[in-house]
C-alpha positions in Angstrom: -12.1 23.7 -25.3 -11.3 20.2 -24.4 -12.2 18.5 -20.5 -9.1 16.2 -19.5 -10.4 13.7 -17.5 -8.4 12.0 -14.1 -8.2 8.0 -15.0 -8.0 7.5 -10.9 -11.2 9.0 -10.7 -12.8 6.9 -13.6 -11.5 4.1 -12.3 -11.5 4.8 -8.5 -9.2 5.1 -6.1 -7.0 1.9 -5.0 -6.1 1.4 -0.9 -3.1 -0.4 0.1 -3.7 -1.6 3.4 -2.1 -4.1 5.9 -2.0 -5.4 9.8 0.3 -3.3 11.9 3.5 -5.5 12.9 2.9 -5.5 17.1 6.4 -4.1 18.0 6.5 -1.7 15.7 3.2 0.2 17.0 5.3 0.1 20.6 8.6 1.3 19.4 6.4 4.2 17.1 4.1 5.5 20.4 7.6 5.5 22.3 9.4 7.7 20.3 6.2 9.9 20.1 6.2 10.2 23.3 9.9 10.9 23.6 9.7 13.5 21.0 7.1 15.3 22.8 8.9 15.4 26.1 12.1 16.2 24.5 10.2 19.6 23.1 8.5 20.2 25.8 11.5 20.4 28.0 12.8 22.7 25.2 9.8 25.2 25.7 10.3 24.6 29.5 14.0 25.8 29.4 13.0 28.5 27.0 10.5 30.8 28.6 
């Protein structure tokens, strides 16, 4: 019987990271929040 061993977890895990872009982070909440109204009126209209 042989053990395979994960090179990530030899190594360790990498994280790309960077600064959110300021608009960006306003347009994505907005169409969260859009999205969530939208189903909500779905359920609304629903029941």
């Amino acid at each position: 019987m042989t053990i395979n061993e994960r090179s990530d977890e030899i190594e360790g895990k990498m994280e790309l990271s960077h600064e959110p872009v300021p608009p960006y982070k306003g347009a994505f909440f907005i169409a969260i929040t859009i999205g969530v109204l939208y189903l909500g009126l779905i359920l609304v209209m629903t029941l």
